[in-house]
PDB file of the backbone (N, CA, C, O) and the ligand in Angstrom, with CONECT records:
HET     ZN  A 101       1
ATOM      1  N   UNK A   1     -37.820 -68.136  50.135  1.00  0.00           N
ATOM      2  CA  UNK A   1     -39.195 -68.682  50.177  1.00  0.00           C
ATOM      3  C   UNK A   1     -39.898 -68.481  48.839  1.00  0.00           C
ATOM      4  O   UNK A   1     -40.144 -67.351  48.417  1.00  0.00           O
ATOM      5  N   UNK A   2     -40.253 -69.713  48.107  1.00  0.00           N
ATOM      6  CA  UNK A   2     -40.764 -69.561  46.791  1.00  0.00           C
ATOM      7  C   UNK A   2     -42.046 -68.807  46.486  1.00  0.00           C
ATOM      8  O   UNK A   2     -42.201 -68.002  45.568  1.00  0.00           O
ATOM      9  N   UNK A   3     -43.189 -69.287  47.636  1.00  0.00           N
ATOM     10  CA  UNK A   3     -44.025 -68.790  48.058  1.00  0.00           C
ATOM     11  C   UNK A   3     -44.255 -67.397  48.263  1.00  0.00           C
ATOM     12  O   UNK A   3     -44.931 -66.710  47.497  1.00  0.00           O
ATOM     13  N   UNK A   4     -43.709 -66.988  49.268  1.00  0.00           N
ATOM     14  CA  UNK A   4     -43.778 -65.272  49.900  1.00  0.00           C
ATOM     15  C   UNK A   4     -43.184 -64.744  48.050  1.00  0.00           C
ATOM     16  O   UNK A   4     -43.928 -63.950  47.473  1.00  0.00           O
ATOM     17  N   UNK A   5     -42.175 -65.127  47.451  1.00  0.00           N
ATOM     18  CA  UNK A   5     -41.800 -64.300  46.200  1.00  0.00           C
ATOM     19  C   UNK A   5     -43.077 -64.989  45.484  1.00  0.00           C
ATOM     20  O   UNK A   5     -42.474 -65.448  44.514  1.00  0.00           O
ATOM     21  N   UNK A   6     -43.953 -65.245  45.354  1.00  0.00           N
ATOM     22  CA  UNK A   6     -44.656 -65.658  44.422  1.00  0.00           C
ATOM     23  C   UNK A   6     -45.896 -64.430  45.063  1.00  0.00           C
ATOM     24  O   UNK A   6     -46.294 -63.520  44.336  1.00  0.00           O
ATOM     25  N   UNK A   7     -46.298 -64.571  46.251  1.00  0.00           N
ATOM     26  CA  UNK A   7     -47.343 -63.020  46.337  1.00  0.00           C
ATOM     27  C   UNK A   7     -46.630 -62.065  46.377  1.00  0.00           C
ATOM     28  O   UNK A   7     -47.211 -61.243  47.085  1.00  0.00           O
ATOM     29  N   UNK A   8     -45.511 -61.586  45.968  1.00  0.00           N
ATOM     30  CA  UNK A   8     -44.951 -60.331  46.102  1.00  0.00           C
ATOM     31  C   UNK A   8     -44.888 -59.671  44.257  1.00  0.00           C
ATOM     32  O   UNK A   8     -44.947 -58.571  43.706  1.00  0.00           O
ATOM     33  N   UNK A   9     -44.740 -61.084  43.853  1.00  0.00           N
ATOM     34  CA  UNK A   9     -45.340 -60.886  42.346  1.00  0.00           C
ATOM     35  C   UNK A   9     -46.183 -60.642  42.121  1.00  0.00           C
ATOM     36  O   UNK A   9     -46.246 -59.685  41.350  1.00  0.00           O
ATOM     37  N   UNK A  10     -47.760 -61.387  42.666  1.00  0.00           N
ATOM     38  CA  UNK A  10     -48.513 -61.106  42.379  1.00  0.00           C
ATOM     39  C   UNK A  10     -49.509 -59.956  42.511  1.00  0.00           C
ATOM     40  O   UNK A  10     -50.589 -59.741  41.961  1.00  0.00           O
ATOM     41  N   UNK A  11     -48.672 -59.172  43.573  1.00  0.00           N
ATOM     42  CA  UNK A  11     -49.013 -57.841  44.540  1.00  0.00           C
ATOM     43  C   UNK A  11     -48.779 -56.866  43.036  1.00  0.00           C
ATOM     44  O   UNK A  11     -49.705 -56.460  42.333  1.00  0.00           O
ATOM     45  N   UNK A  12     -47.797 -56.710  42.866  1.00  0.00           N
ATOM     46  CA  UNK A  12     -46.845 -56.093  41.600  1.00  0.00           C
ATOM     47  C   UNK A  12     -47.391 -55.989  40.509  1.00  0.00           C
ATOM     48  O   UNK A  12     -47.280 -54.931  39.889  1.00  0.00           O
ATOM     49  N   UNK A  13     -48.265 -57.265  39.889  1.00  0.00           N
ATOM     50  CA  UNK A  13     -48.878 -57.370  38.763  1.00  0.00           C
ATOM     51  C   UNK A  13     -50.256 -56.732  38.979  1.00  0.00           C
ATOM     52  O   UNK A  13     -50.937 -56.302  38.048  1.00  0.00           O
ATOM     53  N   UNK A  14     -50.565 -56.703  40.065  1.00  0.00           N
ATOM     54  CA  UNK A  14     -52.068 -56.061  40.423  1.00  0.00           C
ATOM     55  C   UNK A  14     -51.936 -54.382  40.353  1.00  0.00           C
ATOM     56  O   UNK A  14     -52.629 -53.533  39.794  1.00  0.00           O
ATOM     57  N   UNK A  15     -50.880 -54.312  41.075  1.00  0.00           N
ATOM     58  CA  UNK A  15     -50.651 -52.322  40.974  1.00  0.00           C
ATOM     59  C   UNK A  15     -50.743 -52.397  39.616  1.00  0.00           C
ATOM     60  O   UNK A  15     -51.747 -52.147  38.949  1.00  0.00           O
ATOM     61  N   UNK A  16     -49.452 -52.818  39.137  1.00  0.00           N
ATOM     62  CA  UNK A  16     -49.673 -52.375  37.438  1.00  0.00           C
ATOM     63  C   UNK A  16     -50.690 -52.388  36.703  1.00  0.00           C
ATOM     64  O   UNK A  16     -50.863 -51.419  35.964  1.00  0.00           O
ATOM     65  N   UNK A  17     -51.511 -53.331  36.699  1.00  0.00           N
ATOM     66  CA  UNK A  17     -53.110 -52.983  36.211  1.00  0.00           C
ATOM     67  C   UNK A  17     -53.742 -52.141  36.718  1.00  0.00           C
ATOM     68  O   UNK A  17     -54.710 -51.614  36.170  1.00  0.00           O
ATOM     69  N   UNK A  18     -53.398 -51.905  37.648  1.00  0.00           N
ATOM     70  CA  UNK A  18     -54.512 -50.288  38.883  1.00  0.00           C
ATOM     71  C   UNK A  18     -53.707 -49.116  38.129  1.00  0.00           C
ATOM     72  O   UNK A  18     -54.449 -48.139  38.029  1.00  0.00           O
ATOM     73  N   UNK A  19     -52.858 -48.960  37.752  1.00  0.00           N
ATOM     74  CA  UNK A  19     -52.123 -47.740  37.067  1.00  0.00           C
ATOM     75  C   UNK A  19     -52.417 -47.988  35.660  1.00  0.00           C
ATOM     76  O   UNK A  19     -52.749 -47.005  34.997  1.00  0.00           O
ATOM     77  N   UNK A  20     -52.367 -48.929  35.183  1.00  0.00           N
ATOM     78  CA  UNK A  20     -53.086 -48.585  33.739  1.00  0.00           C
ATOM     79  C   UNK A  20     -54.607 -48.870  33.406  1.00  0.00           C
ATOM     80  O   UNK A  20     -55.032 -48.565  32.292  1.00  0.00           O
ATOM     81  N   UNK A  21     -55.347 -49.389  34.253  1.00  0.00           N
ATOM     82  CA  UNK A  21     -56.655 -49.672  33.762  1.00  0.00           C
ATOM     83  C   UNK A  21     -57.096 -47.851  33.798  1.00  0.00           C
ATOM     84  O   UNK A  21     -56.560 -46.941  34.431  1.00  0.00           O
ATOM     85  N   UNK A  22     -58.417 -47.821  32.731  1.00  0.00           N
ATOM     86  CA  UNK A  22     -59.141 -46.271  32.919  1.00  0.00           C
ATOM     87  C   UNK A  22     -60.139 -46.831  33.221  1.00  0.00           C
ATOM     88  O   UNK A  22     -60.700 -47.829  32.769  1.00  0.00           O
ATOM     89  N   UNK A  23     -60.464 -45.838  34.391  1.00  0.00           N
ATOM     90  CA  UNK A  23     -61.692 -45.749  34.881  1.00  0.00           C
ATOM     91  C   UNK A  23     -62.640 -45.241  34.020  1.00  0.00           C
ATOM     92  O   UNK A  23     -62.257 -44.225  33.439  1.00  0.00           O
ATOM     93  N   UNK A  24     -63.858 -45.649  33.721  1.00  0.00           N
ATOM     94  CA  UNK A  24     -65.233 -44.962  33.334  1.00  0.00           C
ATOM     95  C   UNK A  24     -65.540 -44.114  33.428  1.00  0.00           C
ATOM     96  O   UNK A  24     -65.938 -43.458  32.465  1.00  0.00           O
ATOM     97  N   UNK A  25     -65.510 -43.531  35.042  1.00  0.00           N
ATOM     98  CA  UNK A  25     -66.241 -42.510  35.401  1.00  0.00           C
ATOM     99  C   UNK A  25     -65.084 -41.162  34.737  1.00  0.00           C
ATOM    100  O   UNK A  25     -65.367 -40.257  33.952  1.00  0.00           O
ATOM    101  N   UNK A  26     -63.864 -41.448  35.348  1.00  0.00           N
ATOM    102  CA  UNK A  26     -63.058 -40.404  35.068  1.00  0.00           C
ATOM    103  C   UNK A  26     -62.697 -40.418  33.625  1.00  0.00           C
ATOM    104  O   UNK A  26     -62.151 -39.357  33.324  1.00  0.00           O
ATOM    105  N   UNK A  27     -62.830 -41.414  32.422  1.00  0.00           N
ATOM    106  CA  UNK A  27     -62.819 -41.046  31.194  1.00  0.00           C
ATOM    107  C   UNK A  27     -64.205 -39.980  30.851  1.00  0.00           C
ATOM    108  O   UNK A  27     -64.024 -38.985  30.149  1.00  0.00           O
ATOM    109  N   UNK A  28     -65.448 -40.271  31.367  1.00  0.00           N
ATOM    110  CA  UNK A  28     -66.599 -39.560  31.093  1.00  0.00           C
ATOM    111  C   UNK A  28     -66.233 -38.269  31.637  1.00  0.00           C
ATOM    112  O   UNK A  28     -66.123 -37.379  30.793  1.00  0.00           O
ATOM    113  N   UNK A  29     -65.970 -37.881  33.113  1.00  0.00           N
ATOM    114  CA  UNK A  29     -65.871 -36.838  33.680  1.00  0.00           C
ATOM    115  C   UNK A  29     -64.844 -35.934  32.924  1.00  0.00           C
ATOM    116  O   UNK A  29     -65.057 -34.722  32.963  1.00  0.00           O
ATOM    117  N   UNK A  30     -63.529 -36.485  32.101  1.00  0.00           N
ATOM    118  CA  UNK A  30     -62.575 -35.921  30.895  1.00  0.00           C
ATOM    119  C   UNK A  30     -62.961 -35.371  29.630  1.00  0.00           C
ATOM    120  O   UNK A  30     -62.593 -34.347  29.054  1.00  0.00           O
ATOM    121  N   UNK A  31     -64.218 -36.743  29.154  1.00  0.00           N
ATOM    122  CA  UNK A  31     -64.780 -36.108  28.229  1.00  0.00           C
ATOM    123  C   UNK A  31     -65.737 -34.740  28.003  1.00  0.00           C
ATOM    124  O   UNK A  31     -65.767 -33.963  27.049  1.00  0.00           O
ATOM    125  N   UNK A  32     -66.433 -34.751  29.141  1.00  0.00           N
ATOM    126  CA  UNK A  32     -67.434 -33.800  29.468  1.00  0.00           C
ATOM    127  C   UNK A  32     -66.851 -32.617  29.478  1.00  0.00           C
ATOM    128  O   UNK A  32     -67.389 -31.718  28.832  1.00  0.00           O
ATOM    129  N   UNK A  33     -65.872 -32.404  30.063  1.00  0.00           N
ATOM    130  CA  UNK A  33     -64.772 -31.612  30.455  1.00  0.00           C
ATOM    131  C   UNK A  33     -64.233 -30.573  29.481  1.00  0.00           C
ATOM    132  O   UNK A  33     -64.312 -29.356  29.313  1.00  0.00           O
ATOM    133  N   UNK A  34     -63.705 -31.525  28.974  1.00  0.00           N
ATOM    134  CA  UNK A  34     -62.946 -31.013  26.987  1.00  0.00           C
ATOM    135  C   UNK A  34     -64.015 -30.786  26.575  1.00  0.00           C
ATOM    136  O   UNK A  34     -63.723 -29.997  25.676  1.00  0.00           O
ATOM    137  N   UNK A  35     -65.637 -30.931  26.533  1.00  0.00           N
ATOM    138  CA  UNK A  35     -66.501 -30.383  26.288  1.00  0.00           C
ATOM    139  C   UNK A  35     -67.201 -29.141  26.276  1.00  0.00           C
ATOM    140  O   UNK A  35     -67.755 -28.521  25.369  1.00  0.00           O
ATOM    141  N   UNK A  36     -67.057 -28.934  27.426  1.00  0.00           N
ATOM    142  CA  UNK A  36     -67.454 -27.880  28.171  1.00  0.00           C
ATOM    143  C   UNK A  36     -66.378 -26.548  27.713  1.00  0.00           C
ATOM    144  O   UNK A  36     -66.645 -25.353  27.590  1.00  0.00           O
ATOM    145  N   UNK A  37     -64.980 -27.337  27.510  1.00  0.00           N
ATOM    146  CA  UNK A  37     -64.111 -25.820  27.524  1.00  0.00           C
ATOM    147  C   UNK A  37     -64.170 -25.551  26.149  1.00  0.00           C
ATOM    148  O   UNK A  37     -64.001 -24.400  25.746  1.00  0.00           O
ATOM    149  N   UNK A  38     -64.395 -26.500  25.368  1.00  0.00           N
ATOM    150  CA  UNK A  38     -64.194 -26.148  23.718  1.00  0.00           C
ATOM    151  C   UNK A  38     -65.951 -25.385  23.527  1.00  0.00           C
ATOM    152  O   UNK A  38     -66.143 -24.485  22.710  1.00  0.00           O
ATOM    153  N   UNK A  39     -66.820 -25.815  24.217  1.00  0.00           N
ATOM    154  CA  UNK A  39     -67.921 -24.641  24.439  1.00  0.00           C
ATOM    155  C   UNK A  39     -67.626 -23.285  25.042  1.00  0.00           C
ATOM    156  O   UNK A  39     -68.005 -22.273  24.451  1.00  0.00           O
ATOM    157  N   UNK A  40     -67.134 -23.228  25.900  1.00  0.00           N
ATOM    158  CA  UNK A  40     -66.303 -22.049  26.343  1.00  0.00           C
ATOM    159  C   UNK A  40     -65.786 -20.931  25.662  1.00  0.00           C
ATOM    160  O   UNK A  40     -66.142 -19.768  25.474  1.00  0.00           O
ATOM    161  N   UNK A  41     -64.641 -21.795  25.286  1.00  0.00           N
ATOM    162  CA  UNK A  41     -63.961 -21.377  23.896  1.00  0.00           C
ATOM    163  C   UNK A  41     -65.114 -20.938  22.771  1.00  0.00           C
ATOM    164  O   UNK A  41     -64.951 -19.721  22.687  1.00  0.00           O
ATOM    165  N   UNK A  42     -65.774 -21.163  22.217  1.00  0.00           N
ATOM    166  CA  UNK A  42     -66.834 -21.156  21.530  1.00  0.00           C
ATOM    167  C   UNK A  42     -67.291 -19.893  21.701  1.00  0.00           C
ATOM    168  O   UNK A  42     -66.870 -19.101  20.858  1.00  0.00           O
ATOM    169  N   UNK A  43     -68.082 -19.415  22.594  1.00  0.00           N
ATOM    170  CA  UNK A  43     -69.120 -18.450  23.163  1.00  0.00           C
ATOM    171  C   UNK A  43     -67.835 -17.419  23.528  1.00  0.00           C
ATOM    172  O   UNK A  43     -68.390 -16.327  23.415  1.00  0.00           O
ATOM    173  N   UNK A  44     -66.271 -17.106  23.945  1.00  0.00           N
ATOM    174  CA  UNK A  44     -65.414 -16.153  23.622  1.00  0.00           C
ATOM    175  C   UNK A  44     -65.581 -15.873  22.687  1.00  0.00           C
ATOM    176  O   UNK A  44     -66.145 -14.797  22.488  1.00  0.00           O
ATOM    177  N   UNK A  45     -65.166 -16.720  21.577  1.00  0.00           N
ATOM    178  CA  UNK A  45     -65.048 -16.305  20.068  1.00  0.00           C
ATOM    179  C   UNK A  45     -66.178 -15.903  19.734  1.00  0.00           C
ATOM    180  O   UNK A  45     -65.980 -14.741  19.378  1.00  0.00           O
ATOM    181  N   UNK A  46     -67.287 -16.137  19.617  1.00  0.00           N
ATOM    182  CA  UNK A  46     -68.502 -15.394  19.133  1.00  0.00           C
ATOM    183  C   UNK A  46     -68.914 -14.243  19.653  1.00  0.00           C
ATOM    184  O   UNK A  46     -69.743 -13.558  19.054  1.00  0.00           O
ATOM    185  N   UNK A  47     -68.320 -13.821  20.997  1.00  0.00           N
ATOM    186  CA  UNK A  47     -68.257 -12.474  21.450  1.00  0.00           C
ATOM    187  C   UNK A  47     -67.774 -11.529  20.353  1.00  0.00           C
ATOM    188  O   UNK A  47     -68.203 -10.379  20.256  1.00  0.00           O
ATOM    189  N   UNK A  48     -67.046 -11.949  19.694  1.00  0.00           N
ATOM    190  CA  UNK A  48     -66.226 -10.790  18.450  1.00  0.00           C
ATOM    191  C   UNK A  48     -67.284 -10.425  17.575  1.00  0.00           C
ATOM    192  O   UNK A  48     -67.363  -9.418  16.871  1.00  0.00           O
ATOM    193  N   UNK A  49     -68.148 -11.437  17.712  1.00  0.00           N
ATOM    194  CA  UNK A  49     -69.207 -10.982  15.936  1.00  0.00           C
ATOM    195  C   UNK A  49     -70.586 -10.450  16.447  1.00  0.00           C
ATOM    196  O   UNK A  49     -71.567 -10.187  15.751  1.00  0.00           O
ATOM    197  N   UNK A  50     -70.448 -10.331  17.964  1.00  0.00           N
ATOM    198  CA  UNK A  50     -72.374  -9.961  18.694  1.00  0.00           C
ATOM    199  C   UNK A  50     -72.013  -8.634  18.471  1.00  0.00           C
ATOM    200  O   UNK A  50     -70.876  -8.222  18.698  1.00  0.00           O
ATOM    201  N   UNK A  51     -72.823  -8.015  18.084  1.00  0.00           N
ATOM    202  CA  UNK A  51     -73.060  -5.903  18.189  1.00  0.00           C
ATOM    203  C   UNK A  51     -73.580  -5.814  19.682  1.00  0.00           C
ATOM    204  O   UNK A  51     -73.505  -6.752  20.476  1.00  0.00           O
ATOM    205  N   UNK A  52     -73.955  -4.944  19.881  1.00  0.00           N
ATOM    206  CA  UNK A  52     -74.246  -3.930  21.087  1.00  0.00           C
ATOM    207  C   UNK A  52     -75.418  -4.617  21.898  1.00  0.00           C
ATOM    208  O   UNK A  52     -75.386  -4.724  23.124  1.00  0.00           O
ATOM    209  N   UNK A  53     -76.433  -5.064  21.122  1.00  0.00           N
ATOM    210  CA  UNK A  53     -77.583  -5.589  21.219  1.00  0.00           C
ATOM    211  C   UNK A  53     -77.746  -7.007  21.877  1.00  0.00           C
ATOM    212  O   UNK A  53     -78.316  -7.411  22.890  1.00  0.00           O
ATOM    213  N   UNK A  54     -76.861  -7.708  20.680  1.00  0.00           N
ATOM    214  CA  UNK A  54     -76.352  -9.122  21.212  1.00  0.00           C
ATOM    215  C   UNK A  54     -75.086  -8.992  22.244  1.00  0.00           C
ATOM    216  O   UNK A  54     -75.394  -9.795  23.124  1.00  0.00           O
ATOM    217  N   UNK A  55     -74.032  -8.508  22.554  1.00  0.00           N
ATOM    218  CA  UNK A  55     -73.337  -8.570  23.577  1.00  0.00           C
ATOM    219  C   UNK A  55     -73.567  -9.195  25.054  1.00  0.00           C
ATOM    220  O   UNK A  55     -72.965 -10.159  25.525  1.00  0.00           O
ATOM    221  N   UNK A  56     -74.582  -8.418  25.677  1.00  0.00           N
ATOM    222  CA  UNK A  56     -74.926  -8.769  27.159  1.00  0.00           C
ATOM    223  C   UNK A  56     -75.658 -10.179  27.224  1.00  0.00           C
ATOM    224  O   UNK A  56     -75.819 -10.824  28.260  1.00  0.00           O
ATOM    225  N   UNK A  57     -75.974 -10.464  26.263  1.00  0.00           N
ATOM    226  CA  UNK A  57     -76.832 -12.176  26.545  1.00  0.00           C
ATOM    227  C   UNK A  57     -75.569 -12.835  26.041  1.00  0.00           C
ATOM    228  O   UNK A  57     -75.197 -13.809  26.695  1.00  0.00           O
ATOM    229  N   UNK A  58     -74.893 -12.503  25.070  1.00  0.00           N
ATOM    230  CA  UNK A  58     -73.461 -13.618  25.054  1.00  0.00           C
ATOM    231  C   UNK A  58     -72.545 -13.712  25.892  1.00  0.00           C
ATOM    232  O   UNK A  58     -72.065 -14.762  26.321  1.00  0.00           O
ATOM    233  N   UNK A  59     -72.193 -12.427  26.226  1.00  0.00           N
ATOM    234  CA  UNK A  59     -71.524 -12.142  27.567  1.00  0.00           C
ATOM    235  C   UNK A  59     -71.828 -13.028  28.633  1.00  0.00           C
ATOM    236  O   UNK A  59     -70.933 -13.704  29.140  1.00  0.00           O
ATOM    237  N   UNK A  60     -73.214 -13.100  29.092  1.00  0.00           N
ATOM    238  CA  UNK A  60     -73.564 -13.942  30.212  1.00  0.00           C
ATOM    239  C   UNK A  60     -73.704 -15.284  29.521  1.00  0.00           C
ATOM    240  O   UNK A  60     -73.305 -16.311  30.070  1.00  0.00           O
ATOM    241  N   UNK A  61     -74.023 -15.285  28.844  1.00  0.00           N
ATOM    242  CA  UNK A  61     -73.749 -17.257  28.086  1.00  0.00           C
ATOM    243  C   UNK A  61     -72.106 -17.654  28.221  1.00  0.00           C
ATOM    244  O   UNK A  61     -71.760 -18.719  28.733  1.00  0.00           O
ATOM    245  N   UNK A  62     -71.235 -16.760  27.748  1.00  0.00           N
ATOM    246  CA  UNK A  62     -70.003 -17.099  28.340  1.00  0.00           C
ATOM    247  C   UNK A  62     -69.086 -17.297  29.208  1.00  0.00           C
ATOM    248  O   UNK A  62     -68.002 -17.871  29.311  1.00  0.00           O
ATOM    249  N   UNK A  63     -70.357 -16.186  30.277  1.00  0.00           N
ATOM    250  CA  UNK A  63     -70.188 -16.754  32.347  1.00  0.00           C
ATOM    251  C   UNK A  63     -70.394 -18.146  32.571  1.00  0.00           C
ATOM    252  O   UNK A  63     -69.695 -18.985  33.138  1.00  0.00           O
ATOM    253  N   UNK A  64     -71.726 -18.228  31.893  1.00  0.00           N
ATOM    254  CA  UNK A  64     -72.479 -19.670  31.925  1.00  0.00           C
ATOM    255  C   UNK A  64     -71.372 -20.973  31.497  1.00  0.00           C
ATOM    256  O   UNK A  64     -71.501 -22.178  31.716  1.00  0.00           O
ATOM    257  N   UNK A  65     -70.522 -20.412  30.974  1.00  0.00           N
ATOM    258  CA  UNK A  65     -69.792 -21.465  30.117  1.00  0.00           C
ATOM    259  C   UNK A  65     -68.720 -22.171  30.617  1.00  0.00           C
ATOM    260  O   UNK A  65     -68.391 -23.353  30.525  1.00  0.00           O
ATOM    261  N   UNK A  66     -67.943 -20.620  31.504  1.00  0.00           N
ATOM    262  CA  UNK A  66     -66.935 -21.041  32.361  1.00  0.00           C
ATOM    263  C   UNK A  66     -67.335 -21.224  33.637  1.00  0.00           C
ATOM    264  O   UNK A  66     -66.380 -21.321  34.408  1.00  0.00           O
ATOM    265  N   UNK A  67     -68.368 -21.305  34.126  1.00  0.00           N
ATOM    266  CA  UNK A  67     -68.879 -21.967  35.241  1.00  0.00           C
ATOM    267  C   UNK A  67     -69.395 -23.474  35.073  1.00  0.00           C
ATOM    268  O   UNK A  67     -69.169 -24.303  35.953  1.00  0.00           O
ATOM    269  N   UNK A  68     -69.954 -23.727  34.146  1.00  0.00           N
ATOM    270  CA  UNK A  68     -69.974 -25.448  33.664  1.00  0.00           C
ATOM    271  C   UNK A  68     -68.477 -25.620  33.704  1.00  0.00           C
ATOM    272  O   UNK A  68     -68.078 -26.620  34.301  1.00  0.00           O
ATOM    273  N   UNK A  69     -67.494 -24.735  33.117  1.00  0.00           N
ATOM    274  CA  UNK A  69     -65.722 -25.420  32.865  1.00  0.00           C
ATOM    275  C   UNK A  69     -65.478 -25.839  34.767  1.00  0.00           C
ATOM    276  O   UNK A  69     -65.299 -27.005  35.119  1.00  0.00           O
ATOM    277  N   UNK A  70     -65.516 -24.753  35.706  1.00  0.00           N
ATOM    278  CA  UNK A  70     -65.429 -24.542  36.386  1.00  0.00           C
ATOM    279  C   UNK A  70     -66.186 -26.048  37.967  1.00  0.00           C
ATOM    280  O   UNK A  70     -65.445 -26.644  38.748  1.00  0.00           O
ATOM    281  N   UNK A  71     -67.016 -26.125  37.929  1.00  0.00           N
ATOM    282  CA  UNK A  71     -67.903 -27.308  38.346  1.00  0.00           C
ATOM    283  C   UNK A  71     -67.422 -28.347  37.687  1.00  0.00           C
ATOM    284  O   UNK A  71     -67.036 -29.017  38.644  1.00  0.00           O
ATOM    285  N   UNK A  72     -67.140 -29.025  36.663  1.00  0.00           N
ATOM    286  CA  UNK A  72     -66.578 -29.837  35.920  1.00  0.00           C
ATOM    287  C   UNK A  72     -65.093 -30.018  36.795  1.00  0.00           C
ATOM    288  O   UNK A  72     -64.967 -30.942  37.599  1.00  0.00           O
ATOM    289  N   UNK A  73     -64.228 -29.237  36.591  1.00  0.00           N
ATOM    290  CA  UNK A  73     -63.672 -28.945  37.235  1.00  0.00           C
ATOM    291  C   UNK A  73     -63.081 -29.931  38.847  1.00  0.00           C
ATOM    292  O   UNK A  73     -62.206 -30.726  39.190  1.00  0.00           O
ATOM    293  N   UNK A  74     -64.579 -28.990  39.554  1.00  0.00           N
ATOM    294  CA  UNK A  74     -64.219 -29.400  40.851  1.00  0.00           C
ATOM    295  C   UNK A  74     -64.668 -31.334  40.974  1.00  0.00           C
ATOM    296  O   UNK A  74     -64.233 -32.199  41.735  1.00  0.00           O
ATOM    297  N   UNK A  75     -65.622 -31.394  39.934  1.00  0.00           N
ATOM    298  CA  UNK A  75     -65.928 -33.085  40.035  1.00  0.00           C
ATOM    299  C   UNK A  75     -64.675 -33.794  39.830  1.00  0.00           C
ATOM    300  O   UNK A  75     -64.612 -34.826  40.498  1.00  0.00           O
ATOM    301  N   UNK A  76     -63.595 -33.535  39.061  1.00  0.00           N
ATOM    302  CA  UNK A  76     -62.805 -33.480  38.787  1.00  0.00           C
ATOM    303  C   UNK A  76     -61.299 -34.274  39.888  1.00  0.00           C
ATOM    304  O   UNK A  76     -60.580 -35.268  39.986  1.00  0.00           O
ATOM    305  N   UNK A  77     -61.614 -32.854  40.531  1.00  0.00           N
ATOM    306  CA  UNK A  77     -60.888 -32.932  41.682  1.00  0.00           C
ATOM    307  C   UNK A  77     -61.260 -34.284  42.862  1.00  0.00           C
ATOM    308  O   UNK A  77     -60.582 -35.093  43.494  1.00  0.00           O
ATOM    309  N   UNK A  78     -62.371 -34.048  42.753  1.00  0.00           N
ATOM    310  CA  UNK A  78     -63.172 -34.978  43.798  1.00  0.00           C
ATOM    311  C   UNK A  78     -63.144 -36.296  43.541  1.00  0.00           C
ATOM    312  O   UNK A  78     -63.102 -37.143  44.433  1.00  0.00           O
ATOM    313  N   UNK A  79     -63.163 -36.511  42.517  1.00  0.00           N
ATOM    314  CA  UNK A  79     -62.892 -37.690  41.476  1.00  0.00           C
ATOM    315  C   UNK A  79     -61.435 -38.462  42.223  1.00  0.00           C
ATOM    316  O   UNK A  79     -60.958 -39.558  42.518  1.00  0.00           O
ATOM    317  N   UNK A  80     -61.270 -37.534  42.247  1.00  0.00           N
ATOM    318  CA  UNK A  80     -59.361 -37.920  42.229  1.00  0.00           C
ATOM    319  C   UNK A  80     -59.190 -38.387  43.609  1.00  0.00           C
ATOM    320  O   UNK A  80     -58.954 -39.547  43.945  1.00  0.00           O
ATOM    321  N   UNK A  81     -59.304 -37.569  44.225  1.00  0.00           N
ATOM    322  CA  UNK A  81     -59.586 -37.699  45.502  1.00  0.00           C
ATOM    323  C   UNK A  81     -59.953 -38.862  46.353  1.00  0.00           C
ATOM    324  O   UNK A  81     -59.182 -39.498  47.072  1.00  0.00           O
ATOM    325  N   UNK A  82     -61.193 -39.055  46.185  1.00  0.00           N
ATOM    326  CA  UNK A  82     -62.281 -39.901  46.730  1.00  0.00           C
ATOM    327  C   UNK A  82     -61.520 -41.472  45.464  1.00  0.00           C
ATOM    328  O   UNK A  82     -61.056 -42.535  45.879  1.00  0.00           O
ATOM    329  N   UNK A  83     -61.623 -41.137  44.296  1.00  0.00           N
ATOM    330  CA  UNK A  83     -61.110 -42.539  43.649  1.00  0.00           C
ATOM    331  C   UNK A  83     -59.206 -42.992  43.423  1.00  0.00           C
ATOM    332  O   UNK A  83     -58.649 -44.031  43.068  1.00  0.00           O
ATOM    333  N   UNK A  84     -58.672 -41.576  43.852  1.00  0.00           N
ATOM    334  CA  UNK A  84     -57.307 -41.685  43.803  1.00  0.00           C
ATOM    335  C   UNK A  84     -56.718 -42.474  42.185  1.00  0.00           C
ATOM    336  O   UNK A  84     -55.978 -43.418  41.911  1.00  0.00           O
ATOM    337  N   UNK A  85     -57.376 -41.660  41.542  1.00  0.00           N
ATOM    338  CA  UNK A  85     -57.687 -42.026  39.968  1.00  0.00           C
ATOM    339  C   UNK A  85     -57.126 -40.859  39.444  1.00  0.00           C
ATOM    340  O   UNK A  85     -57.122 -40.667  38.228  1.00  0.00           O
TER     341      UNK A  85
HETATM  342 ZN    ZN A 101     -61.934 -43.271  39.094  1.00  0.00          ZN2+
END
């Protein structure tokens, strides 16, 4: 049947664009992401140069940091999930 093989093609050509198109949301939600951890990263490393004084407010800026990594994260997940993306 020329037909039935002609939507079975066209079924085929549609997945393949669903596997390579990027989504928006989940390129943004990636970017934000790599954001957040290279901030992360950031506020570790500057832990080395705070004295005694500065410590406990960097310390907690660097809770702060991996909890944005962390939430990011779970959007992440949900993302995936809910968009199977
Ligand atoms: Zn998506």
């Amino acid at each position: 049947m020329r037909l039935a093989h002609h939507h079975i093609e066209k079924r085929l050509a549609a997945g393949a664009r669903e596997l390579t198109m990027t989504c928006p949301e989940r390129e943004q939600l990636l970017q934000a992401y790599h954001q957040a951890v290279a901030a992360y990263a950031n506020a570790v490393s500057e832990l080395k140069h705070a004295n005694r004084d500065q410590f406990p407010r960097q310390f907690a800026m660097a809770d702060a940091a991996r909890e944005k990594c962390d939430r990011l994260r779970e959007k992440i997940d949900l993302h995936r999930v809910t968009h199977g993306c």
